[in-house]
TORDREN-143405 format. One record per residue: residue number from 1; x, y, z of N, C-alpha, C in turn. Coordinates in steps of 0.05 Angstrom, whole numbers, padded with zeros to 5 digits. Example, Ala and Ser with C-alpha at 12.3 -4.5 7.8 and 13.67 -1.06 7.14 Angstrom:
// residues 2
NODE pos    n_X    n_Y    n_Z   ca_X   ca_Y   ca_Z    c_X    c_Y    c_Z
NODE   1  00264 -00114  00156  00246 -00090  00156  00264 -00066  00156
NODE   2  00257 -00045  00142  00273 -00021  00143  00258  00001  00157
END
This chain:
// residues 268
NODE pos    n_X    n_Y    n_Z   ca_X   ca_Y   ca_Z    c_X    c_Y    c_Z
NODE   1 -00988 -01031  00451 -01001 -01005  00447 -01018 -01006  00423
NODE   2 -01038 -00992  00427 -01057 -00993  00401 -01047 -00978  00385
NODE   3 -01064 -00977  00358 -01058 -00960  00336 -01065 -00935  00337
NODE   4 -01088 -00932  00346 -01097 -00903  00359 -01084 -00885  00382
NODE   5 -01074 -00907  00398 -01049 -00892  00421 -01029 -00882  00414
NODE   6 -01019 -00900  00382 -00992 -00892  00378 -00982 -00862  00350
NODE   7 -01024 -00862  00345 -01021 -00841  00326 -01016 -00815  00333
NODE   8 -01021 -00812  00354 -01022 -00779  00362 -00987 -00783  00364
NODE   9 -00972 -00794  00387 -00941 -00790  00385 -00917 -00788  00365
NODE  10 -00937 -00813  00344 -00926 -00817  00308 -00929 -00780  00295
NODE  11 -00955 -00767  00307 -00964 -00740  00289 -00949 -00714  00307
NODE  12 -00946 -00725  00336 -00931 -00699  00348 -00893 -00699  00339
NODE  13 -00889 -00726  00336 -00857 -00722  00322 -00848 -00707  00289
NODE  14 -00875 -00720  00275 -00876 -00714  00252 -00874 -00681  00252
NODE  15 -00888 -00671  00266 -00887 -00640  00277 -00869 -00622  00279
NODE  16 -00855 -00632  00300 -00835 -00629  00312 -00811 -00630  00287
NODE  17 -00808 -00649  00267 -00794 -00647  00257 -00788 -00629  00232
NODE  18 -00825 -00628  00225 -00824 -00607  00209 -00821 -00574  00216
NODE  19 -00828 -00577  00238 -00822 -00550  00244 -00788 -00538  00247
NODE  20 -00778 -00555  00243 -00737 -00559  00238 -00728 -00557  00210
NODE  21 -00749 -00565  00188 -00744 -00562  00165 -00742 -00533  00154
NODE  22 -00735 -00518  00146 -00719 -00502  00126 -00728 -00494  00110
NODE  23 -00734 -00468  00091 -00734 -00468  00067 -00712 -00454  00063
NODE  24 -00699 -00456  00038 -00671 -00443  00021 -00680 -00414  00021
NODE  25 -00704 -00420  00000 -00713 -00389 -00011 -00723 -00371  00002
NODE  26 -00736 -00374  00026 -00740 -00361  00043 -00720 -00352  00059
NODE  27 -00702 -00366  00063 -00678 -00363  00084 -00660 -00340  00055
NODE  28 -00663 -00339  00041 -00640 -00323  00022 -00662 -00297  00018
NODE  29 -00685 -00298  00018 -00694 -00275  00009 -00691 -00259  00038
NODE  30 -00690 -00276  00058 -00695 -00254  00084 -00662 -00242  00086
NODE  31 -00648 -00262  00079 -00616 -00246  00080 -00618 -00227  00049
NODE  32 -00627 -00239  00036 -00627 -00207  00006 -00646 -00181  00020
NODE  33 -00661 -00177  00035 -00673 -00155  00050 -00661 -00149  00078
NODE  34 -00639 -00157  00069 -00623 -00150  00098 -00635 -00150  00133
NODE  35 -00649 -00170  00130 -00662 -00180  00161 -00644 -00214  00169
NODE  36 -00627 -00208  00175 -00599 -00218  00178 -00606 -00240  00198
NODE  37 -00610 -00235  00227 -00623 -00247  00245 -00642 -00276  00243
NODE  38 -00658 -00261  00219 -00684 -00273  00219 -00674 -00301  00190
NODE  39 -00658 -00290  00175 -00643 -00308  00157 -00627 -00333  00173
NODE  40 -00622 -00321  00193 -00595 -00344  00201 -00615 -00359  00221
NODE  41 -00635 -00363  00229 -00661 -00371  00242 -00659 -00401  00225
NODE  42 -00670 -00381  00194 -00679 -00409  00174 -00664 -00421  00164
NODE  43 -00638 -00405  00159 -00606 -00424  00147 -00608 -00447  00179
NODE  44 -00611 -00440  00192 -00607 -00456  00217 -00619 -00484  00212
NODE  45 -00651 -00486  00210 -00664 -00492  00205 -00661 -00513  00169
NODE  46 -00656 -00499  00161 -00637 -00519  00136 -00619 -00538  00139
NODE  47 -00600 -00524  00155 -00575 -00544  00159 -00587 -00560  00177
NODE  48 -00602 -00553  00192 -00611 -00579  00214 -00607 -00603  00202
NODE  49 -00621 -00610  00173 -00629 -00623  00158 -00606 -00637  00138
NODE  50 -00603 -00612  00129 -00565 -00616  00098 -00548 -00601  00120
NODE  51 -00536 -00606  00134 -00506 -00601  00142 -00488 -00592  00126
NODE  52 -00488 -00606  00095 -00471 -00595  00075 -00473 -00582  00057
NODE  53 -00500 -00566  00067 -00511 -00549  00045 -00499 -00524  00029
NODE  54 -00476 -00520  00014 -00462 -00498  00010 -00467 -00470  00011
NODE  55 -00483 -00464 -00006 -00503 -00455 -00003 -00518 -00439  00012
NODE  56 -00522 -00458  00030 -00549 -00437  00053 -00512 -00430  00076
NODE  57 -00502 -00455  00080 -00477 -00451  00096 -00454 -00417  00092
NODE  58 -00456 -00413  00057 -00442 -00391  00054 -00468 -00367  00062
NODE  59 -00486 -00363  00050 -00506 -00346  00060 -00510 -00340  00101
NODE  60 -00514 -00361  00108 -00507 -00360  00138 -00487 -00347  00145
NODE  61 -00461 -00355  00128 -00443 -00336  00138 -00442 -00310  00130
NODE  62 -00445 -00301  00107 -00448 -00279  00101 -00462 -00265  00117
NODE  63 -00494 -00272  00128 -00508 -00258  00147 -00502 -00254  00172
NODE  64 -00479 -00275  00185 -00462 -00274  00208 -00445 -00244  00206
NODE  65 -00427 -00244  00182 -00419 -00224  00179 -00427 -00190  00183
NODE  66 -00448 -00201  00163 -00463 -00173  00162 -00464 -00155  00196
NODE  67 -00471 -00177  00209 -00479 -00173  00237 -00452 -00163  00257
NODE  68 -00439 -00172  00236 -00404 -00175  00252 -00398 -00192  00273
NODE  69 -00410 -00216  00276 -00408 -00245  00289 -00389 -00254  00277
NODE  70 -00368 -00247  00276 -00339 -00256  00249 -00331 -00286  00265
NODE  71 -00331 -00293  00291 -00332 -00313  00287 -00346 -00337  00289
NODE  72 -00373 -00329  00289 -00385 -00349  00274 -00392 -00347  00240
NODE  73 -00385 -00325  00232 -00375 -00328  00199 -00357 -00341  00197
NODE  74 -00329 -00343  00206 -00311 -00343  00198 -00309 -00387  00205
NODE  75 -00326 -00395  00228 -00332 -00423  00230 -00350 -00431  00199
NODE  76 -00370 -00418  00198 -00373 -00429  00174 -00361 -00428  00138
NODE  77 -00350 -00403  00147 -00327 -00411  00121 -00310 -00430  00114
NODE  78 -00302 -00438  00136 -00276 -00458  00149 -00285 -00481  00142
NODE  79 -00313 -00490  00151 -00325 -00515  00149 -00335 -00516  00119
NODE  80 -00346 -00492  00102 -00338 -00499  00069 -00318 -00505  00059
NODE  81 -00288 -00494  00064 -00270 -00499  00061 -00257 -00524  00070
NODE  82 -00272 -00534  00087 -00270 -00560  00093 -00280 -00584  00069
NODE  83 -00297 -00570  00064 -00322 -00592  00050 -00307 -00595  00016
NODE  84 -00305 -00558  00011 -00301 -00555 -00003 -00281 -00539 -00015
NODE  85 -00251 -00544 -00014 -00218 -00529 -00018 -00217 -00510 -00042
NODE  86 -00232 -00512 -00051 -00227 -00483 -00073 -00256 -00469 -00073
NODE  87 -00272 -00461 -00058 -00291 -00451 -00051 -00284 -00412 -00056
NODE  88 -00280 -00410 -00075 -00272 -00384 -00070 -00285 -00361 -00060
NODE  89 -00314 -00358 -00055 -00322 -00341 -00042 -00317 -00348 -00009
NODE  90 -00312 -00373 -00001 -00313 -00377  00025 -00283 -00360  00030
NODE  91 -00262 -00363  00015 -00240 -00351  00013 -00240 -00327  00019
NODE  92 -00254 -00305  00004 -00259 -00281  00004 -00273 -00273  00027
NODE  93 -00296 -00287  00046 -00299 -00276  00065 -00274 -00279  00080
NODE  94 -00265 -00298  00088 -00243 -00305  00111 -00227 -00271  00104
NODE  95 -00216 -00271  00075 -00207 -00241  00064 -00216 -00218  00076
NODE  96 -00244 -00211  00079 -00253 -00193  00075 -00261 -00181  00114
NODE  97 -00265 -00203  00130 -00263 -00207  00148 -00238 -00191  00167
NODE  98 -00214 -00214  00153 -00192 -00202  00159 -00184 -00171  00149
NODE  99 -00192 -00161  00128 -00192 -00131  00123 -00206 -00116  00146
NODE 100 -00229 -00124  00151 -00240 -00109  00176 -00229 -00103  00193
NODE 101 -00213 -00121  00207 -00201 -00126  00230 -00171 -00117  00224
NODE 102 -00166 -00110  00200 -00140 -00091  00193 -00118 -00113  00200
NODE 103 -00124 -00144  00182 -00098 -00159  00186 -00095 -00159  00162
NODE 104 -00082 -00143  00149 -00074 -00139  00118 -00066 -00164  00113
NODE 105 -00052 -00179  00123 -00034 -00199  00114 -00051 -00227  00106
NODE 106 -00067 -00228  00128 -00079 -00251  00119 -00107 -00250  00102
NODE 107 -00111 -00221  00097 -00130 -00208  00076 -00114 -00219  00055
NODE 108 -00088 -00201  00044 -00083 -00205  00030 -00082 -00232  00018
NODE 109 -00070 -00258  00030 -00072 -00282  00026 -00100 -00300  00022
NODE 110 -00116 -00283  00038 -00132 -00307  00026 -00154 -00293  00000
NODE 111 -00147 -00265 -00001 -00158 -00264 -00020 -00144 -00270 -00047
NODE 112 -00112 -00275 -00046 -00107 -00283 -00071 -00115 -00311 -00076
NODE 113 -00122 -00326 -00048 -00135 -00355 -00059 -00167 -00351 -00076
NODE 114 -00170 -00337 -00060 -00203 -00329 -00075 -00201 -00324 -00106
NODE 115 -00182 -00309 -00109 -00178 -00300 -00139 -00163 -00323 -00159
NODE 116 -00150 -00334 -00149 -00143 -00359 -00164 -00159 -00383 -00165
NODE 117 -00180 -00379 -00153 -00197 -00398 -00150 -00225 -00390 -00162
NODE 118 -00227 -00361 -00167 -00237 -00346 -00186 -00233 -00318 -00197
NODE 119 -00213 -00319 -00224 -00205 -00301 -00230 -00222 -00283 -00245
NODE 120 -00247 -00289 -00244 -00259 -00270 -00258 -00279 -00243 -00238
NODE 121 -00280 -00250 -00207 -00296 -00240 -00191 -00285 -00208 -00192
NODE 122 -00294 -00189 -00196 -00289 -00158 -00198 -00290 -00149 -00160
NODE 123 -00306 -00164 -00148 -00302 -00159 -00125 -00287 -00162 -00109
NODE 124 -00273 -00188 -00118 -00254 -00209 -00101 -00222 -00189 -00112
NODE 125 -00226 -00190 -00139 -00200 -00176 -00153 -00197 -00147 -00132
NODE 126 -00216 -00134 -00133 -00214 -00104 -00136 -00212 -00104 -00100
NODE 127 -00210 -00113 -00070 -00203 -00114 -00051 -00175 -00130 -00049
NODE 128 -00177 -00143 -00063 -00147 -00160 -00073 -00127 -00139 -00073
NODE 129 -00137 -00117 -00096 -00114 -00097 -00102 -00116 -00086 -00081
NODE 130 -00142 -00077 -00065 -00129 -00053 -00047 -00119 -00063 -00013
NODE 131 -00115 -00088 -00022 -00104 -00105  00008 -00071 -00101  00008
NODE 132 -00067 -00101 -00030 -00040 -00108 -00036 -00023 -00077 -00041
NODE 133 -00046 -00063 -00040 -00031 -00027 -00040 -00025 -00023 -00013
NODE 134 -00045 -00021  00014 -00033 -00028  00036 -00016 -00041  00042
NODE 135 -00007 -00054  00042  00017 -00072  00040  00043 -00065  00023
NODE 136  00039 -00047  00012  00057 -00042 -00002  00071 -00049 -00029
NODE 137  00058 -00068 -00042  00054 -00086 -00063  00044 -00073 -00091
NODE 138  00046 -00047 -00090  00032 -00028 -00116  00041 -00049 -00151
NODE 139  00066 -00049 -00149  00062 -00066 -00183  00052 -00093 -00175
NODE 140  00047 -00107 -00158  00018 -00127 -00164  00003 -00127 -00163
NODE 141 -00014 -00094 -00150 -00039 -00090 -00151 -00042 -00082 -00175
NODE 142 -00017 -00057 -00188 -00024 -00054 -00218 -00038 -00073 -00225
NODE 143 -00030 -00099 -00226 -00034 -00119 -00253 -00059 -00126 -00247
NODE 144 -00075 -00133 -00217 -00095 -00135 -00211 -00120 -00117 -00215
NODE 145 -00113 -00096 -00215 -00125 -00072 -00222 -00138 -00069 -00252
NODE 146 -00106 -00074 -00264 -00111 -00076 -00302 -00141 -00101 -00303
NODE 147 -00132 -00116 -00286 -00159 -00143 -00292 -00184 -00130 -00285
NODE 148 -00187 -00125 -00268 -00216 -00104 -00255 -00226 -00094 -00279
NODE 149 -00205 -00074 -00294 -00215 -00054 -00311 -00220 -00066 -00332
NODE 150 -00215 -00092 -00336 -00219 -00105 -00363 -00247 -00115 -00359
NODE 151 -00254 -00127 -00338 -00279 -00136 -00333 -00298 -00119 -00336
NODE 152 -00294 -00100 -00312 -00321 -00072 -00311 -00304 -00046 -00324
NODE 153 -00300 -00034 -00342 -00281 -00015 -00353 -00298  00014 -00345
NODE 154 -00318  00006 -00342 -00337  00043 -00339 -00337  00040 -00303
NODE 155 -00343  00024 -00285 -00330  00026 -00259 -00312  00051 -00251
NODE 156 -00320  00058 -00241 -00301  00077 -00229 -00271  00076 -00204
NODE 157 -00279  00055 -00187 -00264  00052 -00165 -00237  00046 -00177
NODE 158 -00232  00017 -00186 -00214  00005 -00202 -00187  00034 -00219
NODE 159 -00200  00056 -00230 -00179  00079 -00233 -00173  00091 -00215
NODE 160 -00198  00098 -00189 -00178  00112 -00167 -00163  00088 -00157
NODE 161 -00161  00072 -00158 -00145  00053 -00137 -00110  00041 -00159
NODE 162 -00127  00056 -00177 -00100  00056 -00200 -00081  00073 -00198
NODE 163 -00092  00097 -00199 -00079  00121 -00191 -00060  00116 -00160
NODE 164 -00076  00119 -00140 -00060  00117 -00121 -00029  00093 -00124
NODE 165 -00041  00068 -00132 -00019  00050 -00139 -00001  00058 -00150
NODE 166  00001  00082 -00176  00016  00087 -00187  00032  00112 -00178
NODE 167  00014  00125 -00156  00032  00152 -00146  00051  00132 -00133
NODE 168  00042  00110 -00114  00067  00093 -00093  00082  00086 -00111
NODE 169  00079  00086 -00135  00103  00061 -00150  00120  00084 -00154
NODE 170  00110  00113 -00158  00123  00134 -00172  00125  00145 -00200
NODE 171  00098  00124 -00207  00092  00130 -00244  00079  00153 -00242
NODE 172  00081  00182 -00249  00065  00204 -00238  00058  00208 -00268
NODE 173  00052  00205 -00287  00044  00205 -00313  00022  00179 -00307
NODE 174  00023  00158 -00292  00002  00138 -00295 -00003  00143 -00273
NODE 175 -00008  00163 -00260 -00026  00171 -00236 -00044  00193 -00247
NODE 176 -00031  00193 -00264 -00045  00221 -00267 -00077  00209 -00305
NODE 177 -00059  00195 -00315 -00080  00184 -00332 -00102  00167 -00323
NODE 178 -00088  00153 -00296 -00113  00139 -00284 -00139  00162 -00263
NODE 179 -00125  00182 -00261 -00141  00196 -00241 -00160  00214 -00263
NODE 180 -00145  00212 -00285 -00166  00233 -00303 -00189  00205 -00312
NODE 181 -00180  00191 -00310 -00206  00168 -00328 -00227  00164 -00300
NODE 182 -00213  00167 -00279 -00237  00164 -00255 -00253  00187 -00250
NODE 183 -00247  00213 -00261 -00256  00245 -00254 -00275  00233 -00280
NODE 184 -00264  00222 -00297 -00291  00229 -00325 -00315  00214 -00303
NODE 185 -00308  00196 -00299 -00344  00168 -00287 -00350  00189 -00261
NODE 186 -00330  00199 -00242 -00345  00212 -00218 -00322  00240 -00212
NODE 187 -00335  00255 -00223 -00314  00289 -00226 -00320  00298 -00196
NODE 188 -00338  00289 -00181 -00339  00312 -00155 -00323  00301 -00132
NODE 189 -00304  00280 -00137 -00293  00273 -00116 -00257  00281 -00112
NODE 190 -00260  00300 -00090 -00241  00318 -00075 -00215  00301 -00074
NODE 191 -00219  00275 -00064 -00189  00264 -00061 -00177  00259 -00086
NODE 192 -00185  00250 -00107 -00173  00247 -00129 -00165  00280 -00154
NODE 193 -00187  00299 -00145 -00181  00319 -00155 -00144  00327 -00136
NODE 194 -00145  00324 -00112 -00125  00336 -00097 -00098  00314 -00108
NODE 195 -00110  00286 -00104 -00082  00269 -00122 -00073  00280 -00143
NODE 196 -00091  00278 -00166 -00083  00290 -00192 -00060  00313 -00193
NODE 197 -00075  00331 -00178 -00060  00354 -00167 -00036  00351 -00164
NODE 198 -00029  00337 -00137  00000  00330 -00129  00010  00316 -00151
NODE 199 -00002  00298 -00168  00013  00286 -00190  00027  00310 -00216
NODE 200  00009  00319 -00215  00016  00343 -00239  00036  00361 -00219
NODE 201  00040  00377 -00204  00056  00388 -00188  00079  00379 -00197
NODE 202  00086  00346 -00192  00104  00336 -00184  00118  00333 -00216
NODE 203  00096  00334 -00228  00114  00335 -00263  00118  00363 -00276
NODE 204  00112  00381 -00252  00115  00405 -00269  00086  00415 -00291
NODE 205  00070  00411 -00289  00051  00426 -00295  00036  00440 -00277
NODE 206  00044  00465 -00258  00034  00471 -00246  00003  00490 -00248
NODE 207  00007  00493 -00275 -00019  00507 -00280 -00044  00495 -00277
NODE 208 -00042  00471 -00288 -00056  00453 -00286 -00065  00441 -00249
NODE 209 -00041  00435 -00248 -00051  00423 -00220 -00060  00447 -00197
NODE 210 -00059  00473 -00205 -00068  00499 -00189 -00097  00499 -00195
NODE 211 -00114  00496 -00223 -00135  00480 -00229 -00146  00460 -00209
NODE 212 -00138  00436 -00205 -00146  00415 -00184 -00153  00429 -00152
NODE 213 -00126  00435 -00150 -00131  00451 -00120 -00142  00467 -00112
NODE 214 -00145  00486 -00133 -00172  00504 -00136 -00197  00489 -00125
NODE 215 -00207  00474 -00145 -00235  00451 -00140 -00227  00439 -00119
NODE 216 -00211  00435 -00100 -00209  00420 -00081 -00218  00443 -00056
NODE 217 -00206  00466 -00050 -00204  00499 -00039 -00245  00505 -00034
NODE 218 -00251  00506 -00067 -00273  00515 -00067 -00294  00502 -00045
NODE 219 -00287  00465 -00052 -00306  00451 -00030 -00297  00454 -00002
NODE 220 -00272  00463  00000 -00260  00451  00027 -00239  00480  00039
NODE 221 -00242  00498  00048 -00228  00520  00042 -00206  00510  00066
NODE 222 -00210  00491  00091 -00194  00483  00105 -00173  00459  00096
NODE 223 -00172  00450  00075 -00152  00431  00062 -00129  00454  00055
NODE 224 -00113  00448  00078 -00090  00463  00089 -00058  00453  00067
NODE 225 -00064  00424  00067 -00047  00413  00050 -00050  00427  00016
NODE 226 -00081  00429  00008 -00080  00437 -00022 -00070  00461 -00016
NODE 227 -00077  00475 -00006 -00071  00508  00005 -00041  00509 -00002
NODE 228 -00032  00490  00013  00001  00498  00011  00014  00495 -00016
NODE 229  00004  00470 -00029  00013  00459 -00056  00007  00485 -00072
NODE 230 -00021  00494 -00067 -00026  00501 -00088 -00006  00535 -00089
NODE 231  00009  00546 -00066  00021  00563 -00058  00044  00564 -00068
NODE 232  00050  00540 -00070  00077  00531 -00087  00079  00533 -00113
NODE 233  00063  00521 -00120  00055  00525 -00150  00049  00552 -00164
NODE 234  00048  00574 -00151  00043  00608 -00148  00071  00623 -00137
NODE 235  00081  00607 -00128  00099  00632 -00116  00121  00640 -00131
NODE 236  00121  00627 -00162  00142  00648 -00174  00123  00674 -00187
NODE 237  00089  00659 -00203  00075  00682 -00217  00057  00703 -00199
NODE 238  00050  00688 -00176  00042  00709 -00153  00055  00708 -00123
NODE 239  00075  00720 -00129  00087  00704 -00096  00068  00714 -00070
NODE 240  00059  00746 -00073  00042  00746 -00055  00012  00737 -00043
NODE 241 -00001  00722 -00070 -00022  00701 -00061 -00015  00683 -00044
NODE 242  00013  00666 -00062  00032  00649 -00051  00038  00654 -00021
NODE 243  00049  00671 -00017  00052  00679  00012  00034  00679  00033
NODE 244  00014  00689  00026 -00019  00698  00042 -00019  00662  00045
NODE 245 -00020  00650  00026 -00036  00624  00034 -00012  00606  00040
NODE 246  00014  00603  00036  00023  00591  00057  00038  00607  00088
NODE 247  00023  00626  00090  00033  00637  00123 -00003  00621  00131
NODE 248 -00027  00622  00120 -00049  00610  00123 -00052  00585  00129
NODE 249 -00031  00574  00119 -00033  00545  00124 -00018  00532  00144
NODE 250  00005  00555  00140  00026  00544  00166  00011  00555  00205
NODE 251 -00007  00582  00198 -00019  00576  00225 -00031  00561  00228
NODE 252 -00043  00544  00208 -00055  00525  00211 -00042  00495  00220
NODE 253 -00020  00496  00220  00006  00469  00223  00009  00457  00206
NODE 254  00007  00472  00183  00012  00452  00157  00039  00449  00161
NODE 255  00055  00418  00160  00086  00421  00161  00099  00436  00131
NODE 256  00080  00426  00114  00101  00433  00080  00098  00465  00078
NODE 257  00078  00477  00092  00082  00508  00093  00093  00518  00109
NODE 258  00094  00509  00135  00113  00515  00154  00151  00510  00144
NODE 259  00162  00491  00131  00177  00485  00119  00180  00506  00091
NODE 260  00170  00517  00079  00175  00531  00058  00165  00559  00066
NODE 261  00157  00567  00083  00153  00601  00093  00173  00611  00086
NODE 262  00202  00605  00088  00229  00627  00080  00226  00631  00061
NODE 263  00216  00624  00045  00219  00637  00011  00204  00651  00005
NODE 264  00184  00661  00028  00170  00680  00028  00189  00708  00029
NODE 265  00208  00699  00051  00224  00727  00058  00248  00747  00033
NODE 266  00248  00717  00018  00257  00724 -00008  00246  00744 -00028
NODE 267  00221  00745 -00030  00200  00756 -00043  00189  00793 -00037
NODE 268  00202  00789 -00007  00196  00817  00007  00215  00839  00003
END
């Protein structure tokens, strides 16, 4: 074959091959603009090339994710974790994955590999704890929690997820200091005003926690549960507010007002 015959076939492979080549940065900027699809195109197209590319391999998966292709995320996590055994973000998806899919257990686990494999990640920590409050595990999320707050301390999440930890453990004094440090960073949020509440109730400051349920009432006049608490907390200084709002709550099926209506009859 001549040299001229063999140039065009030499220039159509050369082609062909480049058109298989990859760029990183392109392939990461189209997954940072959330065109997911179009990212896992060029991660494709990368690995054609580096197979072991960490890198574009965790990004691919991430964008698998995004999409909720969990298992083709969850293949390429596996295969970092192959490559590479303490990969701790590959860890954390497998984690985070499994949170989706509500397998606490193996959330939980692999995100504590993630975290020991990097204990400084605020993200990895802070799903860590709330894998391990589901589960039932409140004094080890405490401790995980405390880490969060050390890292990002003006964060907000990390105190509500403190608070609740500590209503399960039954520290109602550290439910209640963690729910006030989360009301300072974000005051308009109803569930933690209503925790607080129940926490103070439960220590006997009812004035205070009639305060909370108030602000909870105002946004939500159907939060049947504050309604009742907060009825309780009234029915020795106004029993007949008290009354009005738990016979209000109990048509409503509140059980804790339905359950405490007789002490209405006391009052009459």
């Amino acid at each position: 074959m001549s040299r001229s015959a063999a140039f065009p076939t030499i220039l159509g492979i050369l082609l062909v091959i480049s058109s298989c080549i990859g760029n990183y940065r392109d392939a990461e900027n189209l997954y940072l603009n959330g065109q997911y699809e179009r990212a896992i195109d060029e991660f494709n197209k990368v690995l054609f090339i580096s197979g072991t590319d960490l890198k574009a391999l965790h990004l691919r998966a991430r964008s698998y994710e995004e999409l909720g292709n969990y298992p083709e995320a969850l293949a390429d996590y596996r295969k970092i974790l192959a490559l590479s055994p303490t990969h701790a973000q590959a860890y954390a998806g497998i984690g985070k994955i499994a949170w989706e899919q509500n397998d606490l257990k193996t959330a939980e686990k692999n995100l504590l590999l993630a975290a020991m494999h990097d204990p400084k990640d605020y993200d990895i920590l802070l799903l860590l704890s709330r894998s391990m409050i589901k589960n039932g595990r409140y004094k080890s999320a405490v401790e995980f929690l405390e880490e969060t707050i050390r890292l990002k301390p003006e964060e907000p999440m990390p105190h509500f997820y403190m608070g609740i930890a500590m209503a399960y453990s039954g520290d109602g004094l550290g439910t209640i200091v963690s729910f006030n440090k989360y009301l300072e960073i974000e005051p308009d949020n109803l569930t933690a005003h209503y925790n607080r509440g129940f926490a103070l109730m439960k220590l006997g400051y009812r004035e205070w926690a009639v305060e909370d349920f108030d602000r909870v009432l105002e946004e939500n006049p159907r939060h049947y549960e504050a309604l009742a608490r907060r009825a309780l907390c009234l029915i020795e200084k106004n029993p007949r507010q008290a009354c009005f709002d738990l016979e209000t709550a109990a048509l409503n099926g509140n059980p804790l007002a339905k359950a405490n209506l007789q002490r209405c009859a006391a009052t009459r």
